[in-house]
BAFIDO-192013 format. One line per 8 residues: number of its first residue (from 1); for each residue x, y, z of C-alpha. Coordinates in Angstrom, 1 decimal, always signed. Each point is the difference from the previous one (the first is absolute). Layout:
# residues N
NUM> X Y Z | ...
# end
This chain:
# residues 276
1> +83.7 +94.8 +106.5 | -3.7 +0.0 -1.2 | +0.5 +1.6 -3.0 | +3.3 -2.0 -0.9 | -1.2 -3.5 +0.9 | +3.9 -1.0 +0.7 | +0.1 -3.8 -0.4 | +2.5 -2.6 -1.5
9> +1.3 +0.3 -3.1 | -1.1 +3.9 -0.5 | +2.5 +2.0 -0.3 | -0.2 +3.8 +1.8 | +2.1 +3.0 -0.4 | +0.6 +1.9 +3.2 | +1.3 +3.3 -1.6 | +0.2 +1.9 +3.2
17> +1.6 -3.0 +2.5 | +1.0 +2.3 +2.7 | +0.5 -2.0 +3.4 | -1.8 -3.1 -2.0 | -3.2 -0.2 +2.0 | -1.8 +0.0 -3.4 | +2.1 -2.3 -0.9 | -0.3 -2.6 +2.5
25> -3.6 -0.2 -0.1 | +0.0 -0.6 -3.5 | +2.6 -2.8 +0.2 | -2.0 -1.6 +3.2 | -2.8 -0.2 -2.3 | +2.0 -2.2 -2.3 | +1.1 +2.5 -2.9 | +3.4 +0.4 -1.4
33> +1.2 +3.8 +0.6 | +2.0 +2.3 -2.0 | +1.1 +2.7 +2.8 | +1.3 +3.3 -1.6 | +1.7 +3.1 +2.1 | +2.0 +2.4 -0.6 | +1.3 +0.4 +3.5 | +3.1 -2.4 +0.2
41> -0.6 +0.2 +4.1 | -4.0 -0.9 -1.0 | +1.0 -3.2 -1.7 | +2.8 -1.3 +1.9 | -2.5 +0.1 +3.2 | -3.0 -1.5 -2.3 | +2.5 -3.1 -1.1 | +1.2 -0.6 +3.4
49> -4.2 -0.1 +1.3 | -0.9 -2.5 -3.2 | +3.1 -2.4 -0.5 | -2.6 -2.3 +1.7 | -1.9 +0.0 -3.4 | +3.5 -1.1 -1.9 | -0.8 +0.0 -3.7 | -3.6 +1.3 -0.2
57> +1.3 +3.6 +0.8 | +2.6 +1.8 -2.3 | +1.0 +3.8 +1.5 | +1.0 +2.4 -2.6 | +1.5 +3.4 +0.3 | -1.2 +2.9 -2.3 | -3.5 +1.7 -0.9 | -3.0 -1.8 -0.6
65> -0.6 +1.2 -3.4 | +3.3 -1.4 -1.3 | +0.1 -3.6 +1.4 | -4.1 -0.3 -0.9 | -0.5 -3.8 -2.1 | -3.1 -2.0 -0.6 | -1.6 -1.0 +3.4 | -3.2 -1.1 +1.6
73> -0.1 +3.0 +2.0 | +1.7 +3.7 +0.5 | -0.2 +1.7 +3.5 | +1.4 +3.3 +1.0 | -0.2 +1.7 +3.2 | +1.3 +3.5 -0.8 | +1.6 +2.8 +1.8 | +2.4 -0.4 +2.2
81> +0.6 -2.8 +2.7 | -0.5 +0.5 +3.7 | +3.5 -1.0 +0.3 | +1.5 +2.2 -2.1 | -2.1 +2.8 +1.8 | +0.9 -1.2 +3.4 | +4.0 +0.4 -0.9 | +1.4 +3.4 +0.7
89> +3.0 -0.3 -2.7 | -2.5 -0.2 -2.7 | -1.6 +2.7 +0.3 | -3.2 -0.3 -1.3 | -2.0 +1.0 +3.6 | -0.5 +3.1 +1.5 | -0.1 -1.4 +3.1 | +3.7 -0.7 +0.6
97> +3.2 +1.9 -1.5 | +1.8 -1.2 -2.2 | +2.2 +0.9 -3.3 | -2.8 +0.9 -2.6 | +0.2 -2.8 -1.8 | -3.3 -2.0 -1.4 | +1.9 -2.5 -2.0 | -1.8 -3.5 -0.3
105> +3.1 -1.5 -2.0 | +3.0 +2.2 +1.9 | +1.1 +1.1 -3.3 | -0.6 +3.1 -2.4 | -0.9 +4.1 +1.1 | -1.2 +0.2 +3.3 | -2.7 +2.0 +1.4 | +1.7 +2.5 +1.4
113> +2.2 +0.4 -3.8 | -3.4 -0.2 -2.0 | -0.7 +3.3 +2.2 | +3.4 +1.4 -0.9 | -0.5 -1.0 -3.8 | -3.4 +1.5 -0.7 | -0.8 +3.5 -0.6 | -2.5 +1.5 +2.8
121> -2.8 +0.1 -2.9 | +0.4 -3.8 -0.8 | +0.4 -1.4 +3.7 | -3.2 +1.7 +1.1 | -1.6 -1.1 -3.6 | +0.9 -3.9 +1.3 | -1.1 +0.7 +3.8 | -3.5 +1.6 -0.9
129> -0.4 -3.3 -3.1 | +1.8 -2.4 +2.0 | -1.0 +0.7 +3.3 | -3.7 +1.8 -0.7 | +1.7 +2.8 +2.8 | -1.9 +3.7 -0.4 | +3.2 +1.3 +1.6 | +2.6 -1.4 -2.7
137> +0.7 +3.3 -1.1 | +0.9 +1.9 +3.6 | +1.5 -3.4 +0.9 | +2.5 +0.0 -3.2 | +1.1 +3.0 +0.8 | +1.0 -0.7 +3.4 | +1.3 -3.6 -1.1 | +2.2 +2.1 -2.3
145> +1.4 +2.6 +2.1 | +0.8 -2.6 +3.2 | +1.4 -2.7 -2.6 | -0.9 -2.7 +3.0 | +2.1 -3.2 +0.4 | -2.0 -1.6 +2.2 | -3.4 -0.9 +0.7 | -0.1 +2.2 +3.2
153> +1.1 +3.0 -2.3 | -2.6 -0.4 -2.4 | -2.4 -0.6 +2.4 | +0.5 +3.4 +1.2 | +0.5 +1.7 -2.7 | -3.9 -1.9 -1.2 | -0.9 +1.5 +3.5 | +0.8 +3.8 -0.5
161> -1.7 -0.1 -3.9 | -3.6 -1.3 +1.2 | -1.7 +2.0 +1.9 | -1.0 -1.6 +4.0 | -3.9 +0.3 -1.0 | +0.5 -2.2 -2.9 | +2.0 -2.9 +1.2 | -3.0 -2.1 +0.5
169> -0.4 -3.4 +1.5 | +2.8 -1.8 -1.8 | +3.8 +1.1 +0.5 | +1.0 +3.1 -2.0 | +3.0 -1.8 -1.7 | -2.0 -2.8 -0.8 | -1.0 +0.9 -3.4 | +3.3 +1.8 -1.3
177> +1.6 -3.2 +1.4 | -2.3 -1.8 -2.3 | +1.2 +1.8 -2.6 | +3.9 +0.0 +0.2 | -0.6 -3.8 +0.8 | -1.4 -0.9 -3.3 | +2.1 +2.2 -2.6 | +2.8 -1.2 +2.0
185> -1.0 -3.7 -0.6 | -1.7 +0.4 -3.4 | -3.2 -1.5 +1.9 | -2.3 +1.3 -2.6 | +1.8 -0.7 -3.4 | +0.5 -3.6 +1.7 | -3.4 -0.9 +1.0 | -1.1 +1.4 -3.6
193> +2.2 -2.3 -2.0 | -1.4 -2.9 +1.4 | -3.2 +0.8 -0.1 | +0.2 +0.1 -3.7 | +1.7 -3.2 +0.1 | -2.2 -2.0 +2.3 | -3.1 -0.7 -2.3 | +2.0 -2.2 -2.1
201> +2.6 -1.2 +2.3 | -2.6 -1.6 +2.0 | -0.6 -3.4 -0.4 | -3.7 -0.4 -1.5 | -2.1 +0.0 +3.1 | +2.7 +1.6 +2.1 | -0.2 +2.6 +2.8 | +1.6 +3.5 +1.1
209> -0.3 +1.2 +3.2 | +1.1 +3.8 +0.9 | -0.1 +1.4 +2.9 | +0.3 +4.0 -0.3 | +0.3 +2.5 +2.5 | -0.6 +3.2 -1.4 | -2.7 +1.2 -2.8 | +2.5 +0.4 -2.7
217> +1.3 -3.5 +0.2 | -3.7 -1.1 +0.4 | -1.3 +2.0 -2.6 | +2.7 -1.9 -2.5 | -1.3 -3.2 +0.8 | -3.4 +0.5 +0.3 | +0.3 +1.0 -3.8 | +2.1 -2.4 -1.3
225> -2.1 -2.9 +1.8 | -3.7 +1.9 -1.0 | +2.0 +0.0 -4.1 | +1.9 -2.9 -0.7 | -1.3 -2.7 +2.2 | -2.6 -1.2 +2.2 | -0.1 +1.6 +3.6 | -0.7 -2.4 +2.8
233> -0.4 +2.7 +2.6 | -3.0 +3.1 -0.9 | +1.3 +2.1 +2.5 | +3.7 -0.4 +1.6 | +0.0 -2.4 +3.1 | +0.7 +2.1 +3.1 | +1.6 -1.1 +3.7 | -2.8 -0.5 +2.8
241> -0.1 +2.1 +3.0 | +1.5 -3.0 +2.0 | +3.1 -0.1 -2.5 | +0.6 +3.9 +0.1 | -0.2 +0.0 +3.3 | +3.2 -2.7 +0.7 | +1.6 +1.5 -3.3 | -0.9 +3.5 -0.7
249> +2.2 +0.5 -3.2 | -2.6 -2.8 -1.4 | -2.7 +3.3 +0.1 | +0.9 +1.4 -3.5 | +0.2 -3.6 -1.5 | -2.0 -0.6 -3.1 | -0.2 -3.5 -1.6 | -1.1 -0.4 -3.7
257> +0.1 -3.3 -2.0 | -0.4 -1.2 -3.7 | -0.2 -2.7 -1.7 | +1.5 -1.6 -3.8 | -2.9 -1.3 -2.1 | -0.1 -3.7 +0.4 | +0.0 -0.6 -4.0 | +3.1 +3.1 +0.1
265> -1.5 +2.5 -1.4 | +0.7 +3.7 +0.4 | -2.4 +2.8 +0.0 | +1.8 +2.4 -1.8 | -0.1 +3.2 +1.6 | -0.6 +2.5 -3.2 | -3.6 -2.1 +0.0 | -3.3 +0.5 +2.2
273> +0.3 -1.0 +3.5 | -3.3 -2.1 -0.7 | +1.8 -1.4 -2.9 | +0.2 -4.2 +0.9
# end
């Protein structure tokens, strides 16, 4: 809200509306909000918690980068939504069973049929880039021979490939989890083409706020910001103590902003990151 200055007559993209708590500040603030989602269930929640707003909020189903227009301000909040985590049927959580799924949109190859479709040599190649998981090669293997269909499956089979002494302090499924979750959903190719786009799709003066929550979605951003634009935030904005505490997925949350040249310029980003 600091970084975006939401106030009448600015117009904000929420790229990532989720359960529209993003949203709703923004519009309480006085903006006029373009929601985007491609969770049908997502939106149909979000319109019912900001009819109050009438025609200063439009929801729109799809991915961010294709429904992207000149605005005041871009926010994205990536990854995936507590709710959709929190519902078994999806299947993206490890925590529950559930078919293995992943879908943000409920449409396209699954999770458990991008396992099927891949060779054993190309599914560990995307856990170990996707996910940054040591393991990806022991754990395609497995994923391969087991040919899970849901989330309890793989969770097993991710159990028997890493070795007990190396599970470490975060789940062992979290990071091939991670992985299926975002060739599944394209997260990467998505979040790029927009990046590209936002320098000049930005009003002059105008403001994108990410939030990331793992280093290669962070790393993309830091980049693009640090090359084409003018960063707002020298390091990424982390969650207090206080907040992690009541909200513990907030603890791998990094926030990174950038802002449009007032005058509209571009730094191009062939040129020298000193260049004016």
């Amino acid at each position: 809200m600091q970084l975006l200055e939401p106030k009448a007559g600015k117009l904000i993209i929420d790229g990532t509306l989720g359960g529209g708590g993003h949203t709703e500040a923004l519009l309480d603030a006085g903006a006029t909000v373009i929601g985007i989602d491609r969770d049908p269930n997502a939106l149909d929640a979000a319109k019912a918690r900001l009819a109050r707003f009438g025609d200063r909020f439009t929801a729109r189903q799809g991915d961010y980068a294709s429904h992207l227009e000149p605005c005041d301000g871009f926010l994205l909040d990536l990854g995936v939504s507590s709710h959709q985590l929190d519902e078994a049927t999806r299947g993206f959580s490890f925590q529950s069973d559930g078919p293995l799924d992943m879908r943000m949109a409920g449409e396209g190859e699954t999770a458990a049929e991008l396992i099927e479709r891949l060779d054993e040599n190309e599914l560990a190649d995307l856990i170990y880039e996707l996910g940054e998981e040591r393991h990806s090669r022991r754990i395609a293997k497995l994923l391969k021979e087991t040919k899970p269909q849901t989330t309890f499956e793989a969770v097993e089979s991710i159990k028997r490939a890493v070795p007990r002494k190396a599970w470490g302090s975060i789940h062992v499924a979290t990071r091939t989890f991670q992985a299926l979750r975002i060739a599944v959903n394209d997260e990467l190719g998505q979040l790029k083409s927009v990046l590209e786009r936002l320098p000049t799709t930005l009003k002059p003066g105008g403001v994108a706020a990410i939030i990331s929550f793992h280093s290669l979605e962070d790393r993309l951003v830091k980049h693009a910001f640090r090359d084409t634009m003018e960063p707002l935030t020298k390091k990424p904005v982390v969650a207090r103590d206080e907040e992690t505490d009541q909200n513990p997925r907030a603890r791998s949350a990094k926030l990174r902003a950038a802002r449009r040249h007032p005058e509209g310029w571009v730094r191009p980003p062939e040129l020298p990151r000193g260049f004016p």
